[in-house]
N, C-alpha and C positions, 0 to 999 in steps of 0.2 A: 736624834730627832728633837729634844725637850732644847739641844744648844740651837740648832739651827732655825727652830720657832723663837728663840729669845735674842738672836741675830736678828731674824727679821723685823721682831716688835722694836727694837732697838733705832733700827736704818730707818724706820717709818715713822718715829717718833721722834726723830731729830732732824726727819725732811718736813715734817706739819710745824713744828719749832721754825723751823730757819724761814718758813712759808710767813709767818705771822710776825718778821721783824720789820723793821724801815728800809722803804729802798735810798738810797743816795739821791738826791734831786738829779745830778749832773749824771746819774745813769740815765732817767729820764729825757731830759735835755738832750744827751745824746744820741738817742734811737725813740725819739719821738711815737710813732710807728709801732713799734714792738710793745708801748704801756697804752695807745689807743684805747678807750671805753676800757679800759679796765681799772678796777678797782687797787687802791697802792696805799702806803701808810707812809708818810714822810716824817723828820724830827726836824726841827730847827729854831730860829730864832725870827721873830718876827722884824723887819726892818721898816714897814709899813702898812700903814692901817688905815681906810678909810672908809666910811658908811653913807647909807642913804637913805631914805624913809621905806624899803620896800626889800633893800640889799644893801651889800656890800663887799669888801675885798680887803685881803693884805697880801704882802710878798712876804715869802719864808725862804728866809737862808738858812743852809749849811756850809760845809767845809767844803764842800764841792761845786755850787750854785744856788740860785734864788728863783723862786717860781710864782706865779699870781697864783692865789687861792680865792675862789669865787664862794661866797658864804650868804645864806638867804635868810639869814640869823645874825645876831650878834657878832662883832668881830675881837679879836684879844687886841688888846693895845700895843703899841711900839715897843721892841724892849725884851718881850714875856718869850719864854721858850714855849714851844708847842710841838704836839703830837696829833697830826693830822689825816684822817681817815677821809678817799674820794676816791674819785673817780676821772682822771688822767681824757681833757678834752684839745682839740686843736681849732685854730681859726674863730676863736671867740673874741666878740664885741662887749665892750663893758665902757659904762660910762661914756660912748663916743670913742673908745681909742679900740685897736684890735690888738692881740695879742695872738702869739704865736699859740703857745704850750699852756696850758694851764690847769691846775685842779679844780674840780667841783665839788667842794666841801659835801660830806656828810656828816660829818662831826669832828669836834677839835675838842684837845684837852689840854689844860695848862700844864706845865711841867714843873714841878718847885724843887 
């Protein structure tokens, strides 16, 4: 009884583990649909950054693809690695341009 409760706290605590890593952007990317209004954590590298007086945006790449990230705060500068906490939107307008895929920051953290 004492192995198969400590089995199961086991399988449970390494499925909330694996729950709370990054996903790939290009998992993203490629089933749009399936990360809809849901929340996602991505890692990568900032390739662009730009602001405005109310908002702003940068693209994050990884090893797999590069996605808009829509930020209503500060944005990290070109360059900087990051870890990004949103919320997975489609068919957003920004700046006048649309974009397919994008996240909606809720928080970003540097990476050093």
């Amino acid at each position: 009884m004492k192995q198969s409760l400590l089995a199961s706290l086991t399988v449970a605590s390494v499925l909330m583990l694996a729950s709370c890593g990054s996903i790939k952007i290009g998992r993203i990317l490629d089933n749009p649909t399936r990360y809809q209004d849901r929340s996602v954590s991505i890692e990568g590298t900032v390739t662009n950054s730009f602001g405005a007086f109310v908002a702003g945006g940068y693209q994050v790449q990884d090893d797999t693809g590069q996605i808009l990230v829509l930020a209503s705060g500060s944005v990290p500068r070109k360059g900087v690695r990051v870890k990004v906490d949103g919320r997975v939107q489609s068919g957003v307008t920004f700046m006048g341009r649309s974009y397919g895929t994008t996240i909606r920051e809720r928080d970003h953290k540097v990476k050093y």
